[in-house]
py3Dmol code that shows the C-alpha trace and the ligand (Angstrom):
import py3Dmol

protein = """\
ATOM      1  CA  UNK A   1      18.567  26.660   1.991  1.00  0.00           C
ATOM      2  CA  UNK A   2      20.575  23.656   2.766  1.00  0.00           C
ATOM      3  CA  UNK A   3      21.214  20.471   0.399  1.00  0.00           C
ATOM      4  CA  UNK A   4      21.963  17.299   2.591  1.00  0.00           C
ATOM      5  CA  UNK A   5      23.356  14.165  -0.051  1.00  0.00           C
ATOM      6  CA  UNK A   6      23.001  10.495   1.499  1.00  0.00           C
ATOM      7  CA  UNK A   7      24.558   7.731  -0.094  1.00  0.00           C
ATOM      8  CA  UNK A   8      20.636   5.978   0.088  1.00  0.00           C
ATOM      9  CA  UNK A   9      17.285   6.173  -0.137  1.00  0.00           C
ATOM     10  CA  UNK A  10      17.068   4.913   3.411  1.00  0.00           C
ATOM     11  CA  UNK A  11      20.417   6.909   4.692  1.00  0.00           C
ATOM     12  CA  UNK A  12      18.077  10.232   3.308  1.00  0.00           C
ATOM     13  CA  UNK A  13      15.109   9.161   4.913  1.00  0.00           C
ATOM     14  CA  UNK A  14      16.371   8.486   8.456  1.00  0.00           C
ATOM     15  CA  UNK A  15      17.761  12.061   8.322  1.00  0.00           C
ATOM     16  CA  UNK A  16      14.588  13.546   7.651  1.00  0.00           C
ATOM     17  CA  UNK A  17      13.133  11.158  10.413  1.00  0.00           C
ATOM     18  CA  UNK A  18      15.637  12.092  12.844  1.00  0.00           C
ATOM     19  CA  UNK A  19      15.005  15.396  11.895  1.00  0.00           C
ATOM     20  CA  UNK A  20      11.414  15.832  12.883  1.00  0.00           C
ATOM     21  CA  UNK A  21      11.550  13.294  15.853  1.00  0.00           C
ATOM     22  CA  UNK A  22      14.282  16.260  16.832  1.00  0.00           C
ATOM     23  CA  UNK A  23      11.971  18.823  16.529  1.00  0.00           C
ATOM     24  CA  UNK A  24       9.266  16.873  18.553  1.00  0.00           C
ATOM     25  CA  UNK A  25      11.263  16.545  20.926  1.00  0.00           C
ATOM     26  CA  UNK A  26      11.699  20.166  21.315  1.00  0.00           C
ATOM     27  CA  UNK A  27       8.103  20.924  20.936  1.00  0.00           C
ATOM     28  CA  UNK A  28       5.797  17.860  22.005  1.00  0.00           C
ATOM     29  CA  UNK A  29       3.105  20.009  20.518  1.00  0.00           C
ATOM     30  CA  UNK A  30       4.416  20.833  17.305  1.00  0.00           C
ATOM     31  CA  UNK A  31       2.536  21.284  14.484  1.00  0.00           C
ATOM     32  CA  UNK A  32       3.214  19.174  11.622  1.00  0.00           C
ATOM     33  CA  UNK A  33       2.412  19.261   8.103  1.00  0.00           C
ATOM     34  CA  UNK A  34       3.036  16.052   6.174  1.00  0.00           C
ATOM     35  CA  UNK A  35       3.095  14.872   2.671  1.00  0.00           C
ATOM     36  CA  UNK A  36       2.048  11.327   1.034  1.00  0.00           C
ATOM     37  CA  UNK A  37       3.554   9.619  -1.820  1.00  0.00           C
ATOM     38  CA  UNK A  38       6.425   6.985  -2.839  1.00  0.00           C
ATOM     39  CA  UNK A  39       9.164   8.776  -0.955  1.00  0.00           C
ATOM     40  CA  UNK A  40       7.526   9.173   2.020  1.00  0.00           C
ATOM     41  CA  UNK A  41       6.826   5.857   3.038  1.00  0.00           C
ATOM     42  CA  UNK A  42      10.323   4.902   3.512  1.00  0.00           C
ATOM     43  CA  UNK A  43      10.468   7.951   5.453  1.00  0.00           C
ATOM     44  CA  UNK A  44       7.332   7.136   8.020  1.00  0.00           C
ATOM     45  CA  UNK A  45       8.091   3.633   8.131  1.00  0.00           C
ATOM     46  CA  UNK A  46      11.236   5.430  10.186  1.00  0.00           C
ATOM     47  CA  UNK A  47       9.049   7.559  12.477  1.00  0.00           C
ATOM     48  CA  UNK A  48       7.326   4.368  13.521  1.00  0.00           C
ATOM     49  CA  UNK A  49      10.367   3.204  14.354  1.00  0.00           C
ATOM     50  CA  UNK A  50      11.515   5.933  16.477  1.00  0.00           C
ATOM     51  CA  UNK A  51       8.126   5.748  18.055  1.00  0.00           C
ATOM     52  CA  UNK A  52       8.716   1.840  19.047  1.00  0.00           C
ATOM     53  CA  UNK A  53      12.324   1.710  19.552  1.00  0.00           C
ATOM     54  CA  UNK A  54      12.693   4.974  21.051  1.00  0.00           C
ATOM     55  CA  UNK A  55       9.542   5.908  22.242  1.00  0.00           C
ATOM     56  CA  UNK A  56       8.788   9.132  20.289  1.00  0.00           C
ATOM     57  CA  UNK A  57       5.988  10.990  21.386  1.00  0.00           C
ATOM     58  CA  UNK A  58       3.040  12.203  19.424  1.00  0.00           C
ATOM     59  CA  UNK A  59       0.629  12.216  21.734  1.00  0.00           C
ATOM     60  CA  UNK A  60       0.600  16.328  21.527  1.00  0.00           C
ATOM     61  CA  UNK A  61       1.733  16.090  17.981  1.00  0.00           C
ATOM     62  CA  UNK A  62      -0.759  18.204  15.328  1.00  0.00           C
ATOM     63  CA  UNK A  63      -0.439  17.562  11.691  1.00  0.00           C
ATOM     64  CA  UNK A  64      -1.708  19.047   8.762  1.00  0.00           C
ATOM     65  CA  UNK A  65      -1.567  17.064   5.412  1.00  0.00           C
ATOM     66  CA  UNK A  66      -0.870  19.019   2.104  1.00  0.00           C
ATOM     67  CA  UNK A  67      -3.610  17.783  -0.394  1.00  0.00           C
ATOM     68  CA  UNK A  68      -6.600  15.143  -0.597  1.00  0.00           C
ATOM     69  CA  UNK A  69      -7.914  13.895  -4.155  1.00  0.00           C
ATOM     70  CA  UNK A  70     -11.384  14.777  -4.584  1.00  0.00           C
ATOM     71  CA  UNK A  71     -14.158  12.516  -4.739  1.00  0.00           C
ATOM     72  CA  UNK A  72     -12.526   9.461  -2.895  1.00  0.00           C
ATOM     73  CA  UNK A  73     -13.827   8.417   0.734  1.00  0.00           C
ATOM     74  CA  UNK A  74     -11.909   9.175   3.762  1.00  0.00           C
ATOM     75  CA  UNK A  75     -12.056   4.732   3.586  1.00  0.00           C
ATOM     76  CA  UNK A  76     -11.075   4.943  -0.068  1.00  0.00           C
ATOM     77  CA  UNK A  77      -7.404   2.958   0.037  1.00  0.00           C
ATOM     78  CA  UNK A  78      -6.381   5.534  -2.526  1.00  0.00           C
ATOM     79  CA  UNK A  79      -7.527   8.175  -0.579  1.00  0.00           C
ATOM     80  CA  UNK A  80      -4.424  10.565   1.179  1.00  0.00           C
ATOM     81  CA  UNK A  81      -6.550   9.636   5.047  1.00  0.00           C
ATOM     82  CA  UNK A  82      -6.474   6.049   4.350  1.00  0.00           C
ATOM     83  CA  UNK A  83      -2.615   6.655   3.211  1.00  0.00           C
ATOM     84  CA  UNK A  84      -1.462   8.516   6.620  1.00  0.00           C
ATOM     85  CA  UNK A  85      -3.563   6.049   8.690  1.00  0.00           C
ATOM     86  CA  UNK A  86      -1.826   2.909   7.016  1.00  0.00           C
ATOM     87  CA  UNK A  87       1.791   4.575   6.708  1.00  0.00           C
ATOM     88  CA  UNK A  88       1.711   6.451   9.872  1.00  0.00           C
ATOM     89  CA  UNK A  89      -1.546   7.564  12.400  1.00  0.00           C
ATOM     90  CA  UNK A  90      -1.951   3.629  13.299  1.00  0.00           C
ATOM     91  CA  UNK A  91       1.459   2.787  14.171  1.00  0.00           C
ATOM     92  CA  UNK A  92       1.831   5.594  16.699  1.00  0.00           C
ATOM     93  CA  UNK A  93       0.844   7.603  19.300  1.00  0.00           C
ATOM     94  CA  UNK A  94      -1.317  10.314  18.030  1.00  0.00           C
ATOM     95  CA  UNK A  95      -4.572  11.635  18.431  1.00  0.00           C
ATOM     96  CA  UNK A  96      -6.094  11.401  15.143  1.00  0.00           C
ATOM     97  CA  UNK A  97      -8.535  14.193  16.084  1.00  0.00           C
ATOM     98  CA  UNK A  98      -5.460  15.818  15.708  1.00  0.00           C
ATOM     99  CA  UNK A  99      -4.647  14.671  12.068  1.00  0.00           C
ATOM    100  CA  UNK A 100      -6.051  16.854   9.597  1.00  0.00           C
ATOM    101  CA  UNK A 101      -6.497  16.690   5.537  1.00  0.00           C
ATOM    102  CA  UNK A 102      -8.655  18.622   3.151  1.00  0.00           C
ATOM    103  CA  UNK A 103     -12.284  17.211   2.943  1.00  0.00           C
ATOM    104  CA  UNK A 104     -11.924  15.520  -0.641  1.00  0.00           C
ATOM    105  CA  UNK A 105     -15.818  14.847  -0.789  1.00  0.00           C
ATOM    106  CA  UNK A 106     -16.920  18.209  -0.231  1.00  0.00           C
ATOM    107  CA  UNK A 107     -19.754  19.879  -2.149  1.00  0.00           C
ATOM    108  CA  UNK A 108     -18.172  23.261  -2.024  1.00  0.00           C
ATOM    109  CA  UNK A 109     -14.512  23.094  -2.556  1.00  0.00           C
ATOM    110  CA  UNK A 110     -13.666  27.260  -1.907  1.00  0.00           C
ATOM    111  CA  UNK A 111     -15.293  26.795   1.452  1.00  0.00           C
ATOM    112  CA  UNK A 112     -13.111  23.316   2.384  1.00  0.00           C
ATOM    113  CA  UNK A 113      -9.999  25.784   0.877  1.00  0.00           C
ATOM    114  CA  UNK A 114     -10.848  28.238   2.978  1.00  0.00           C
ATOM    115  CA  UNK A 115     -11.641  26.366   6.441  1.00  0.00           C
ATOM    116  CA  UNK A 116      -8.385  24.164   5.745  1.00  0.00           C
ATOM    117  CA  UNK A 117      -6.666  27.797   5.723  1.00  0.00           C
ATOM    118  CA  UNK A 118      -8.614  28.658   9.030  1.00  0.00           C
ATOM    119  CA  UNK A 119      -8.035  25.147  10.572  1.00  0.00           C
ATOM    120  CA  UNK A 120      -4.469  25.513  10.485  1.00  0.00           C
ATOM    121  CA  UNK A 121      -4.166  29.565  11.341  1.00  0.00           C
ATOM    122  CA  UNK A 122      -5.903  28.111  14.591  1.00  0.00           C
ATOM    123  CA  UNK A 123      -3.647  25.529  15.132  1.00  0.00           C
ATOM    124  CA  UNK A 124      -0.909  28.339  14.959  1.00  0.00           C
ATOM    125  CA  UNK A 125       0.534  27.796  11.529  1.00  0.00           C
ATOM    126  CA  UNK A 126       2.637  25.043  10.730  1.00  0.00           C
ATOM    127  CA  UNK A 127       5.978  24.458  12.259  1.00  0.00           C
ATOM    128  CA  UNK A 128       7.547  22.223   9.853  1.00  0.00           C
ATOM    129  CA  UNK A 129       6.199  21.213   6.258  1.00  0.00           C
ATOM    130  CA  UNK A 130       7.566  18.003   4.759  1.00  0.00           C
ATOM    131  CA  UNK A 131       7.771  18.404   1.309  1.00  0.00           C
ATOM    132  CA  UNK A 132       8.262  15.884  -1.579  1.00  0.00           C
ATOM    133  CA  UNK A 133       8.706  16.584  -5.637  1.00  0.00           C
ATOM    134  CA  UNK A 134       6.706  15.392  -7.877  1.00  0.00           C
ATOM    135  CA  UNK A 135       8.307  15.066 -11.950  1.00  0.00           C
ATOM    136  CA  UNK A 136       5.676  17.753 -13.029  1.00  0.00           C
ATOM    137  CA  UNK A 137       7.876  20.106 -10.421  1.00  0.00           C
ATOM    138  CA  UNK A 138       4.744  20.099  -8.219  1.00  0.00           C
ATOM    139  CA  UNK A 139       4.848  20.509  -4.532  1.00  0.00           C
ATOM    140  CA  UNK A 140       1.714  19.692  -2.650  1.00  0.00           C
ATOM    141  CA  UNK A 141      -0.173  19.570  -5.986  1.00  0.00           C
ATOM    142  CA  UNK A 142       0.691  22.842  -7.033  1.00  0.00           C
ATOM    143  CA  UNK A 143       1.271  21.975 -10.955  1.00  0.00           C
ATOM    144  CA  UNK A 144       2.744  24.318 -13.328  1.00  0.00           C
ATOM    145  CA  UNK A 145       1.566  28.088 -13.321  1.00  0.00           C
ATOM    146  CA  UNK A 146       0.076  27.713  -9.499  1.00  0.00           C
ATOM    147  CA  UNK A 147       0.561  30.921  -8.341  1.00  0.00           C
ATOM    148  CA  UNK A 148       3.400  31.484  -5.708  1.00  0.00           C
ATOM    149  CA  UNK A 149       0.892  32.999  -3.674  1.00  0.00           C
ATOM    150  CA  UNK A 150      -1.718  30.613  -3.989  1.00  0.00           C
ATOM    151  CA  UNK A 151      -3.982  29.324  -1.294  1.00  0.00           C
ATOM    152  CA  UNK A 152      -5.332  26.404  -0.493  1.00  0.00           C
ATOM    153  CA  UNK A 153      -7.821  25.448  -3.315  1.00  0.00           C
ATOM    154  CA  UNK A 154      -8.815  22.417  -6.280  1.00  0.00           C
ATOM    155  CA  UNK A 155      -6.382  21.808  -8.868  1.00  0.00           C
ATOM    156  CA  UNK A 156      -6.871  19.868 -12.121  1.00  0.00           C
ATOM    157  CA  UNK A 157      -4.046  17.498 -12.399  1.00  0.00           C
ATOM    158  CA  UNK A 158      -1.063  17.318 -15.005  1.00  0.00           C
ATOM    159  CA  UNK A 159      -0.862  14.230 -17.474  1.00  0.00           C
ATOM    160  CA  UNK A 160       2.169  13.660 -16.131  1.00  0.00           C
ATOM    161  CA  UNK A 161       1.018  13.649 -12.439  1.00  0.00           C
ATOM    162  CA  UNK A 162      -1.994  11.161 -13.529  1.00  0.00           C
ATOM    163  CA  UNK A 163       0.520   9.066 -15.237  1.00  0.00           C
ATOM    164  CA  UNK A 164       2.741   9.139 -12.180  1.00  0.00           C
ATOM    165  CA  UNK A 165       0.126   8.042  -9.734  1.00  0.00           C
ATOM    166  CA  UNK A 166      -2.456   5.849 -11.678  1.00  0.00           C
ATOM    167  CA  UNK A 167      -0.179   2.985 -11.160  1.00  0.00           C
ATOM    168  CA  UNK A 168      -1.607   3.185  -7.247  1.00  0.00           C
ATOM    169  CA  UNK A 169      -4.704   2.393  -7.859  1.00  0.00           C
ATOM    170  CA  UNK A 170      -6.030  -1.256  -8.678  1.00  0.00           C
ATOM    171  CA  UNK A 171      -8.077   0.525 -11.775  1.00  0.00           C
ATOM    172  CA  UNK A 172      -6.018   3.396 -13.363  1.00  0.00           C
ATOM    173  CA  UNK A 173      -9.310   4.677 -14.578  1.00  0.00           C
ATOM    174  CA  UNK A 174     -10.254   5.666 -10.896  1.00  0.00           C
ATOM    175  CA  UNK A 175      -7.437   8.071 -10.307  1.00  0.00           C
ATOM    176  CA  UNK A 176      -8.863  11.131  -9.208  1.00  0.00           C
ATOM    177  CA  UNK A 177      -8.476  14.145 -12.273  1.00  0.00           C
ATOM    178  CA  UNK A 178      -8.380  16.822  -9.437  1.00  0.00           C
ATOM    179  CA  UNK A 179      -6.906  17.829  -5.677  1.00  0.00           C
ATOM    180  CA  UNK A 180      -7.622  19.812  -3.071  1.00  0.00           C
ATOM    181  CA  UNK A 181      -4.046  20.906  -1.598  1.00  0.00           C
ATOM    182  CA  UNK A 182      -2.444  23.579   0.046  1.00  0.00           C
ATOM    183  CA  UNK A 183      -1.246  26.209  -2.012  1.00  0.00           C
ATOM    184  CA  UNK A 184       2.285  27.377  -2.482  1.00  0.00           C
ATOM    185  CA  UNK A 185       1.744  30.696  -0.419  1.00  0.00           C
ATOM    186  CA  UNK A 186       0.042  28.324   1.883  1.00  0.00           C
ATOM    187  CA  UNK A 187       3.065  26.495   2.253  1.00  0.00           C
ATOM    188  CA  UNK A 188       5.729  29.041   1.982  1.00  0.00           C
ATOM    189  CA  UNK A 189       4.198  30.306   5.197  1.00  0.00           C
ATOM    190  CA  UNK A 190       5.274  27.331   7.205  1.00  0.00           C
ATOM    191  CA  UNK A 191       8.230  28.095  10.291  1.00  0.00           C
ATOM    192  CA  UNK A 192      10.282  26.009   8.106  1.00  0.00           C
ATOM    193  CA  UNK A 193      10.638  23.987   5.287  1.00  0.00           C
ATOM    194  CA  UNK A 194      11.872  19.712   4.776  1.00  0.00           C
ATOM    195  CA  UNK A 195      12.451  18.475   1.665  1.00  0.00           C
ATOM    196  CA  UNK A 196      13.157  15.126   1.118  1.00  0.00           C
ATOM    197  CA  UNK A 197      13.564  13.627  -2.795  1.00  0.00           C
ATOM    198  CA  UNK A 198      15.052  10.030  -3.451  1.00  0.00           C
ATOM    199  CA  UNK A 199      15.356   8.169  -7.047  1.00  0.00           C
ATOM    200  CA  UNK A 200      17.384   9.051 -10.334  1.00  0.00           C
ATOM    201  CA  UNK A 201      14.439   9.807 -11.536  1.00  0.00           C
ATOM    202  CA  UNK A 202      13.772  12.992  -9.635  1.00  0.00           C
ATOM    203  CA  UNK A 203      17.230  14.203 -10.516  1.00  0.00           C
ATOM    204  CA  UNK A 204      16.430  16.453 -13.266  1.00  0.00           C
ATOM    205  CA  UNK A 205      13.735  18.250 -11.340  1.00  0.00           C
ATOM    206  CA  UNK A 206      15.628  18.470  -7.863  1.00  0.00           C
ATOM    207  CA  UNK A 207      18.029  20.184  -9.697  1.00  0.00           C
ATOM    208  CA  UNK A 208      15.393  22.790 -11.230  1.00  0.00           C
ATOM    209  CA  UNK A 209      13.688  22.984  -7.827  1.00  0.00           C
ATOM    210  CA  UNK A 210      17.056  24.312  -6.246  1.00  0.00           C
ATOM    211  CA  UNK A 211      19.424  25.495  -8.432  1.00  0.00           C
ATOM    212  CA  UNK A 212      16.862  26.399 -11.375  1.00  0.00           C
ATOM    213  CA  UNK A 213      15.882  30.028 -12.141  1.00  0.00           C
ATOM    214  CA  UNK A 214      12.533  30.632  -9.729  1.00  0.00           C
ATOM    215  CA  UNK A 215       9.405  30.746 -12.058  1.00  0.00           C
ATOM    216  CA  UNK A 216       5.504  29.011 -11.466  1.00  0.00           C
ATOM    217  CA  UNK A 217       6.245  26.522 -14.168  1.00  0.00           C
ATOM    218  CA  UNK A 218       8.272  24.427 -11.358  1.00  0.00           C
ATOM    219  CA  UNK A 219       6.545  25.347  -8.315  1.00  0.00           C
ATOM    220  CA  UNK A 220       9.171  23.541  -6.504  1.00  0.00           C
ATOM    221  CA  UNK A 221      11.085  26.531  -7.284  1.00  0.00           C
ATOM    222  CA  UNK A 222       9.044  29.159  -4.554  1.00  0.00           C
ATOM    223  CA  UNK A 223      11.225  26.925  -1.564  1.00  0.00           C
ATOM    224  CA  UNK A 224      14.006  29.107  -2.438  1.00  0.00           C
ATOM    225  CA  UNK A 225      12.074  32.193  -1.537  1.00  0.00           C
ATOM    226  CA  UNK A 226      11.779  30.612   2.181  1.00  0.00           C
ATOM    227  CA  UNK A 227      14.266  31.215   4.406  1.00  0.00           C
ATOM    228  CA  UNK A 228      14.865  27.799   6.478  1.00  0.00           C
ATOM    229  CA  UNK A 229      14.660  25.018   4.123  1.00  0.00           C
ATOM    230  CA  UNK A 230      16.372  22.028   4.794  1.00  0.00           C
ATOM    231  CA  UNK A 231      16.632  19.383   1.115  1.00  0.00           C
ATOM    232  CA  UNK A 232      17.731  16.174   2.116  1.00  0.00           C
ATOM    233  CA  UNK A 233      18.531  13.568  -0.820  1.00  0.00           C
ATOM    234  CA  UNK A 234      19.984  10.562  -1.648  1.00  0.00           C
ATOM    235  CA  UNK A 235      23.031  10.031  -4.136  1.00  0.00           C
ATOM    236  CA  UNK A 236      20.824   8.860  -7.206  1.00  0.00           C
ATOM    237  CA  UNK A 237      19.129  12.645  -6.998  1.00  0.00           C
ATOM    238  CA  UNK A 238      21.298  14.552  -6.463  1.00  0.00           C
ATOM    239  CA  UNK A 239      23.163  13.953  -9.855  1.00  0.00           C
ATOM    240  CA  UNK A 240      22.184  16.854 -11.500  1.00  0.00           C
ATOM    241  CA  UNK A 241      22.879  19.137  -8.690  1.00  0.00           C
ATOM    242  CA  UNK A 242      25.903  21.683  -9.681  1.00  0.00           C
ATOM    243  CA  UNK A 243      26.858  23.070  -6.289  1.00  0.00           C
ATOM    244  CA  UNK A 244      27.533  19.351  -4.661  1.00  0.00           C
ATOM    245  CA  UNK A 245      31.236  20.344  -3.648  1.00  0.00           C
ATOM    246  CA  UNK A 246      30.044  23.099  -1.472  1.00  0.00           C
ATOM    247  CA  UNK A 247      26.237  21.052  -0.135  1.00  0.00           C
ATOM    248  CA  UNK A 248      28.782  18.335   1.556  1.00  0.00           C
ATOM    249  CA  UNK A 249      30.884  20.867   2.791  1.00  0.00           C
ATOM    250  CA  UNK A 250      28.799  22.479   4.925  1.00  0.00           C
ATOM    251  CA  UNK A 251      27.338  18.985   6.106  1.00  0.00           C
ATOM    252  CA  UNK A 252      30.343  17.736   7.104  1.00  0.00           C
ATOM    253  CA  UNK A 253      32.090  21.117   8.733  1.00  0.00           C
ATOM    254  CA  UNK A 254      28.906  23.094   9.823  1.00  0.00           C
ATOM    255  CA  UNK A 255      28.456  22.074  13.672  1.00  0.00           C
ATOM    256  CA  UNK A 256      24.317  22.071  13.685  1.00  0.00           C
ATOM    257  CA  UNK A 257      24.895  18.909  11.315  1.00  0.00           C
ATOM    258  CA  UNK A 258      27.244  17.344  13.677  1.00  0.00           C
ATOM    259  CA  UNK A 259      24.457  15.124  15.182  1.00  0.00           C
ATOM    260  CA  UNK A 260      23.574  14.206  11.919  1.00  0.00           C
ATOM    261  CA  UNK A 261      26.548  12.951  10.107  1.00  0.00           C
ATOM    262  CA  UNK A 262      27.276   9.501  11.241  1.00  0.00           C
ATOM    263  CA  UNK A 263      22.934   8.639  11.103  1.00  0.00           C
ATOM    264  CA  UNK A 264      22.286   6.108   8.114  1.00  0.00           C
ATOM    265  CA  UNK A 265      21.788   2.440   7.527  1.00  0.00           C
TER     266      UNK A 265
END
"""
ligand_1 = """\
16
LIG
C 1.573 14.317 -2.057
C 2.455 15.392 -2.461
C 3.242 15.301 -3.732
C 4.345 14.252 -3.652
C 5.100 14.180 -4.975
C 6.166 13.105 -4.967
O 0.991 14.597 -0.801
O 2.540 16.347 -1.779
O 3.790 16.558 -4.009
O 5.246 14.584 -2.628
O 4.183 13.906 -6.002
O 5.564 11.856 -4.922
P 6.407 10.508 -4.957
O 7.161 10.462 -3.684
O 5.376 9.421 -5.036
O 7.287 10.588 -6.141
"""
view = py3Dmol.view(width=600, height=400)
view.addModel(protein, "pdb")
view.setStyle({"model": 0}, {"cartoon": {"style": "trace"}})
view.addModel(ligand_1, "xyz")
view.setStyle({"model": 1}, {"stick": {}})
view.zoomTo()
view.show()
């Protein structure tokens, strides 16, 4: 694993942009598997920009979204579709036949599990999975005790994750008690792994996630069993973090990073 530190929230997201518009770059087709959520907007808002400014293509582009709340429409603007077309799918290039997410109004939620798991062997696996951290430790929404060899499956929700999210929606009330998302052995499976985590208040947990003893309390914990993981942060998370010294080290002397080190706002 590698721990990248920006000064901001928008230095850490256009290093994870620049990132993946690298790695389309070297693989038009790549397979992509995407998150939602606060931190990634910043972050897609960047990939539309490389798309405009510097013509990024994603016209071969396959993605793979990590979770869908269950029992909003695809036209729901809470739903994780309506998200990813808003953020991202209609500000670029792609084919949305190509743009996948669980089936959040299915009647038989093993079956959508298991043809998610299907859909995505088919594609060829995933190349890169963006990842973001949710308080609860979650990633996807794997909440506390998911397996680290879960599949993709329904999940009840934490308090904490309700109270995290409600604020999105117009009616707190109407935020969704369960998810369909990928599971952690799901995601673990990926070529390789981008993390990105902004805000003081994901300190605590960022820490945990990478530093923290692994256990299925924090699923955020299983990316240290993967063996490419990139965590890119900004200053206000990475407080908590005990092996700084050496994370900016390798940054700034490590020659892969080179590219990389003078990219920020
Ligand atoms: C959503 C997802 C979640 C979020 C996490 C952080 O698709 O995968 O794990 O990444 O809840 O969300 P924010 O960025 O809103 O704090």
């Amino acid at each position: 694993m590698q721990v990248v530190v920006r000064p901001t929230k928008a230095d850490a997201s256009w290093l994870a942009a620049r990132l993946i518009a690298a790695a389309i770059r070297a693989k038009p087709q790549l397979v992509l598997g995407l998150a939602t959520g606060r931190t990634m907007e910043r972050l897609y808002a960047k990939l539309v920009q490389l798309h405009r400014e510097e013509a990024l293509d994603f016209s071969l582009v396959r993605t793979f979204n990590l979770d869908e709340y269950i029992g909003l429409l695809p036209e729901d603007e809470n739903s994780y579709r309506y998200y990813m077309n808003h953020h991202l799918f209609d500000h670029i290039n792609i084919d949305k036949r190509n743009t996948h997410l669980p089936d959040g109004m299915t009647q038989d939620e093993k079956g959508e599990g298991r043809r998610y798991e299907e859909a995505i062997s088919e594609a060829g696996g995933i190349d890169i999975q963006l990842l973001g951290i949710g308080r609860a430790g979650h990633i996807g929404f794997n909440e506390p005790l998911s397996a680290l060899q879960s599949r993709t499956r329904s999940k009840a929700l934490t308090p904490l994750t309700i109270a995290e999210n409600s604020g999105e929606f117009a009616d707190s009330a109407r935020m969704p008690r369960r998810a369909i998302t990928m599971g952690v052995g799901t995601i673990l499976e990926a070529q390789r792994l981008l993390v990105l985590v902004t805000g003081e208040t994901k300190a605590e947990i960022l820490a945990k996630a990478v530093e923290g003893p692994i256990t299925s309390m924090v699923s955020a914990t299983a990316i240290q069993l993967h063996p490419n993981v990139q965590v890119v942060c900004d200053e206000e998370a990475s407080t908590a973090l005990s092996g700084r010294e050496y994370y900016d080290w390798i940054f700034n002397n490590e020659p892969e990073w080179a590219p990389y080190r003078d990219i920020g706002e």
